[in-house]
Each structure stands twice: as C-alpha cells, then as structure tokens.
N, C-alpha and C positions, 0 to 999 in steps of 0.2 A: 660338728661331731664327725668324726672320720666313720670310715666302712669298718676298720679294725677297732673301733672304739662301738660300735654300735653292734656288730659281732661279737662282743668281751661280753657286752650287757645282755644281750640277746641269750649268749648261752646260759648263762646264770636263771633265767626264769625257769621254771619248774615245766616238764615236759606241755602240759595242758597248754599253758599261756602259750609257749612256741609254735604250738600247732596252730590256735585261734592267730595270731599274727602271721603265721605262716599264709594260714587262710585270705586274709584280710589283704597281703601284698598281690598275692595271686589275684586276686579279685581286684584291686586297683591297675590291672595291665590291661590294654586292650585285648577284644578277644583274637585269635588267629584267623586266620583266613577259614572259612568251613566250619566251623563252630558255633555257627549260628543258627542252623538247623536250614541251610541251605540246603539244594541239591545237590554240590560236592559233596557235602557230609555224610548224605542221607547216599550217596551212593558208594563214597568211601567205606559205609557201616556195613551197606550190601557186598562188598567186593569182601570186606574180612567175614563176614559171617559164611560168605561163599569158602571162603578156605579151610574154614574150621570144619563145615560141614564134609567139604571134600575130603578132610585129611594133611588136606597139603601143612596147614600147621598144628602144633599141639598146644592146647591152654598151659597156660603155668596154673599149677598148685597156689594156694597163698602162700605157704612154706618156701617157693622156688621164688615169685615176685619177691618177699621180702628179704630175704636173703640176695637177689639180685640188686636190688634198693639198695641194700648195705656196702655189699664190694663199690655199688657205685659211689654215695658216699665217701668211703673211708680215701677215694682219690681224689676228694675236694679239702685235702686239708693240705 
C-alpha cells in the first residue's frame, strides 16, 4: 500500500480513530534524545520554566497553540 493510498484511508476514519492511530504511530518511534527523564531533560524543563518565570517568554493560550497547530497544518497539504 502506498503513503497516498494509506493517507486516503486514513483521512476517511472519523476524527477519534485518527487521533488513537495517531497516538499509536507516535508511540511506535524511538524516543528522542532527553526524553527519558534524563538530566538533559530534567535541566532543559529547568532552563524553560526559568524563562517563563523571568518573563523572558509568554505561555500560549490554548486558543493561540491551536490555532498555531492549524496554520501549521494547513502547509502539510
């Protein structure tokens, strides 16, 4: 079965099923580097909770993430 053939099928399931196979691919990748509750991770967490704290950045909204999700998105087609 191709990518475009397995994409055709894929978007036809009803949002739920997408997300649980969504889940499911994600979970079959290895993890990344730091993601394993290493001390990259665990100091990575510390350096951004550092910035939020400071100011230096500003949290998104839910409203702003997913509407950023979306613009992203709609350039994957």
């Amino acid at each position: 079965m191709s990518m475009a053939e397995i994409q055709a099928a894929v978007s036809s399931l009803p949002e739920n099923e997408r997300g649980s196979l969504a889940a499911r691919l994600l979970d079959s990748l290895p993890a990344h580097r730091g993601e394993d509750g290493t001390v990259d991770s665990l100091a990575e967490a510390a350096r951004r909770r550092d910035e939020l704290d400071s100011g230096a950045v500003r949290p998104l909204t839910a409203d702003e993430l997913w509407a950023s999700i979306g613009r992203e998105r709609a350039t994957w087609r």
